[in-house]
Every structure is written in C-alpha cells, then in structure tokens.
C-alpha positions, 0 to 999 in steps of 0.5 A, spaced: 242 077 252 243 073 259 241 075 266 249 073 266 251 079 261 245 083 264 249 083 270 256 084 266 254 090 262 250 093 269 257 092 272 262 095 267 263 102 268 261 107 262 268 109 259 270 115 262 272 118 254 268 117 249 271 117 241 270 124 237 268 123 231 275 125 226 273 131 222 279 131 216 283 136 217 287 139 210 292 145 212 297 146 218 292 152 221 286 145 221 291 142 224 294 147 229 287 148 231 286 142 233 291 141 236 290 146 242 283 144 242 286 137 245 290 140 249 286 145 252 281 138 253 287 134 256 288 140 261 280 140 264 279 132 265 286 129 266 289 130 273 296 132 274 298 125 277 295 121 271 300 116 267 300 114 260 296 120 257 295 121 250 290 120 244 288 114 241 287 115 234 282 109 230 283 108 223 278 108 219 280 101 216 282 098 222 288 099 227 289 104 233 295 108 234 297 111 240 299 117 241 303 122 246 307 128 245 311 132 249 316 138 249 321 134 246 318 129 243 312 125 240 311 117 241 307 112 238 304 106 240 302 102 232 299 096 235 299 090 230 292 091 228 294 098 224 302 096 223 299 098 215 300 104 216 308 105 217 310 107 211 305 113 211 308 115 217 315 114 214 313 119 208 309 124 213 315 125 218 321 123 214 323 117 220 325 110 219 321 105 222 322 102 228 324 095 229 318 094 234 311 098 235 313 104 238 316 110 234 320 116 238 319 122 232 321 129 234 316 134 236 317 139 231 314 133 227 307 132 229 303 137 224 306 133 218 304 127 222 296 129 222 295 132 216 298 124 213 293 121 217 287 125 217 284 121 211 285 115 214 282 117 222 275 115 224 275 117 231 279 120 237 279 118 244 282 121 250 286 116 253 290 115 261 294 109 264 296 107 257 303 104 256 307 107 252 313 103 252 319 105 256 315 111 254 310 110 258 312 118 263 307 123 265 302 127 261 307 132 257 302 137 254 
C-alpha cells in the first residue's frame, strides 16, 4: 500500500450502514418477521427529510437490487449486474418486466417477492439518497 492510499483510506468516511448477513427466510411469518425488523431499523436511524430510502439486497451470484416500499407500492432498482434475476422476479410476483431497470410492483406483492429471492441474497444493507427513477420520493415505510 502508498502513502497516497493511506491518505485516501484515512479520508473516506466509514459507511454509515453496514450489509447484514442474509438469513434465508422460508415462510410468510419469516418474511413478515423481517419485514418489521426493517422497518423498525429504518424508523431509528433514517431522519425524516432523507430521500432515496430503501434496502439494498446483494445477490449472493452477483448484482444489486434496490429496493423501496410504500403504502402503495413497491420499486425496484435491478442494476445491470443483476438483471439475471428478471424472470424470477416475474414468477415470484406475477409482473411483466419493465423495459428498463426499475420495476413498479403492487405492495400487496412483497411477501412473494422476498420468499423468491431469499435463496439467491447474501447480504442487506440500509440505504439513503438512492435514486429510485422517477421514484426516487421520500422514505415511505
């Protein structure tokens, strides 16, 4: 290692979330389970004015999705790297995919969407100040 990288990695601030390990999750209860202990965290740590919240979900064989829910709605941000995973969010939830990265899915959805990803997640990591499309609204939990 450099000085130069030495001086680097003393300037860059440590993250402020940090990826959880993924715990496969097999039923609705599982999923219903984690799905408060989110938000539960989200509440605690994200200030209210924070925009572009949601999870990130890194897939175990590579690729991020980006995930924010709301009262209506649930959007997802499949960057390229994990575009392989389309049809299975297609079976899981019955929607057609987009035509580009970001998916729009009703929220009644989202139990099925994370019991068909749970065995393909390595790791979770709270997010702000992603951007979520034309999505990219205020943290909706």
């Amino acid at each position: 290692m450099t000085a130069a990288n030495d001086i680097n990695d003393a300037n860059t601030p440590a993250p402020r979330f940090r990826p959880r390990p993924w715990i496969h999750l097999d039923t609705p209860q599982d999923v219903e389970l984690w799905i408060a202990e989110h938000d539960q965290a989200m509440q605690e740590l994200i200030k209210p004015q924070e925009t572009g919240v949601g999870i990130r979900f890194t897939l175990a064989e590579g690729g991020d999705i980006y995930m924010q829910t709301g009262a209506d709605a649930i959007v997802l941000d499949v960057e390229p790297d994990a575009a392989w995973i389309a049809p299975l969010i297609t079976a899981a939830t019955g929607a057609e995919p987009p035509p580009g990265q970001y998916w729009l899915l009703p929220d009644d959805r989202l139990v099925q969407l994370i019991i068909g990803l749970s065995s393909l997640v390595a790791s979770t990591t709270l997010v702000v100040g992603h951007r979520f499309g034309s999505h990219g609204r205020r943290m909706m939990y």
